[in-house]
VEXDREN-2710 file (C-alpha; in Angstrom, 1 decimal):
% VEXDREN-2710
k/r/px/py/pz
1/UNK/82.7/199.6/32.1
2/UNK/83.8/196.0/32.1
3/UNK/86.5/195.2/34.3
4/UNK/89.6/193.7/31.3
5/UNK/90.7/191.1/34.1
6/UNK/87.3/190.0/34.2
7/UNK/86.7/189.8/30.6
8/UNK/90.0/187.8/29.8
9/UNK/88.7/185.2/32.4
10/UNK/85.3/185.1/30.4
11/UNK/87.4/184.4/27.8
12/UNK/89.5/181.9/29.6
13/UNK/86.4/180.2/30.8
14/UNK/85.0/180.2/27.0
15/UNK/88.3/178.6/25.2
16/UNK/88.7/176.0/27.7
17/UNK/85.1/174.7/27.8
18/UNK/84.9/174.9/24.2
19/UNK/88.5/172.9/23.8
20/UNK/86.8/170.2/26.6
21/UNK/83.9/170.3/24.0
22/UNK/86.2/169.4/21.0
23/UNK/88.1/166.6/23.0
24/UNK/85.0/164.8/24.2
25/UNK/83.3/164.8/20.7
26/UNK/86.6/163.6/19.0
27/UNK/86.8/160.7/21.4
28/UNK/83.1/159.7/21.1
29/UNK/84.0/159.6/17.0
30/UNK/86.8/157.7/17.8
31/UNK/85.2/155.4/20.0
32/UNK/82.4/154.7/17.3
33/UNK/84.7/153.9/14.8
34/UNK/86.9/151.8/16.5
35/UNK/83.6/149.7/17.2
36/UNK/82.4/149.9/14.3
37/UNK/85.7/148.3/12.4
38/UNK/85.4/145.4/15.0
39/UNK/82.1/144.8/14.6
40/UNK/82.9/144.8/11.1
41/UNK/86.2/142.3/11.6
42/UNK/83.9/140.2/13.9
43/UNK/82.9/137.6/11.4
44/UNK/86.4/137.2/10.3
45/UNK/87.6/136.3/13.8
46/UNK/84.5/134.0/13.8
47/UNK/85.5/131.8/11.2
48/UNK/89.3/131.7/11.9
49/UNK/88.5/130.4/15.8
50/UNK/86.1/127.8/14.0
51/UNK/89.0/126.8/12.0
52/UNK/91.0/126.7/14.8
53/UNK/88.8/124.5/16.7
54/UNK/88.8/121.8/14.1
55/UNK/93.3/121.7/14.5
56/UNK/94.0/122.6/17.6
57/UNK/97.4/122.2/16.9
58/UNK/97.6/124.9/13.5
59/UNK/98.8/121.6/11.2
60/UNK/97.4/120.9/8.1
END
């Protein structure tokens, strides 16, 4: 017969690794998507710096 203080602790064990699980895989989406959008915003930033290098000063 299984012990029920042993079995909820199994269980315990199961809900906690699986929520550590969840957490981890959510932040490596996140992660990958915040790259993503500033890889994509990279060129943008590119040319407004090159702009900015030709007026220092931001006058037209």
């Amino acid at each position: 017969m299984v012990d029920p203080s042993a079995f909820g602790t199994a269980l315990w064990t199961v809900a906690i690794a699986a929520a550590l699980i969840v957490a981890l895989s959510l932040a490596a989406l996140s992660d990958m998507a915040m790259r993503r959008r500033e890889d994509r915003a990279a060129p943008e930033r590119a040319s407004a710096a090159s702009h900015a290098r030709h007026d220092p000063n931001g006058t037209p």
